[in-house]
Residue, then its C-alpha position, 0 to 999 in steps of 0.5 A: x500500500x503507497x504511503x499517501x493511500x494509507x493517510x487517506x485512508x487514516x483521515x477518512x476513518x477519523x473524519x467516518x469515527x468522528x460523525x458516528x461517535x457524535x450521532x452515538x452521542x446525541x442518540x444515546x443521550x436522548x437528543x430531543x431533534x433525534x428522538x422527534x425525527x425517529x418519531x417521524x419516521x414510525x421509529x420508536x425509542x428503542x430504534x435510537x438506542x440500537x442505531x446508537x449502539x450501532x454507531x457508537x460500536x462503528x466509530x470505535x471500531x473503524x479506528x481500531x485497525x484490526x476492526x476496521x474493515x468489519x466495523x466499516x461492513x457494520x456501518x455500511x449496513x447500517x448506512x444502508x437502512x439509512x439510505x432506504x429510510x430516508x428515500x421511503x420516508x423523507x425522498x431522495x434529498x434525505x438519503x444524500x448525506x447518508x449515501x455520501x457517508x456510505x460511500x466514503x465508509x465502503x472506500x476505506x472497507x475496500x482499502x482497508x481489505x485490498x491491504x489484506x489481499x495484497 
């Protein structure tokens, strides 16, 4: 692996660990703005707590390289949902920032399995 794609890959992981950890944190503090817009989508309580597990378990484990590629794997399902969730229940302008989000997490999950593969 060249030097300058093991450094884009570190900033992405930071940047990806960074936005998980925080949407962690307002869902699994009970953010008022969170729980209404999981409300809106038909989603109760419950559904914050796991998606911030989910998020918290990801940011973590994106940074900790030999959990990385299945912490990005565990997002990428996550960003999934996210994306159909969106497109079903706010249109196609609300599943952008999570498709984005799920395309930079699926270039570190590959760049971080071609590592192992080469």
């Amino acid at each position: 692996m060249t030097k300058n794609r093991d450094i884009a890959l570190w900033i992405a992981q930071v940047l990806i660990a960074a936005l998980f950890l925080f949407g962690a944190y307002a869902k699994l503090t009970g953010d008022p703005t969170v729980v209404a817009g999981f409300a809106a989508m038909g989603l109760g309580g419950g559904m914050v707590v796991f998606v911030g597990l989910c998020e918290l378990a990801g940011g973590i484990g994106i940074l900790i390289p030999a959990l990385t590629r299945w912490a990005a794997l565990g997002l990428i399902a996550l960003l999934i949902g996210a994306v159909i969730l969106g497109v079903v229940a706010g249109g196609p302008v609300a599943a952008v920032f999570p498709g984005v989000t799920l395309l930079l997490v699926a270039a570190v999950a590959w760049g971080r399995w071609m590592r192992v593969v080469s």
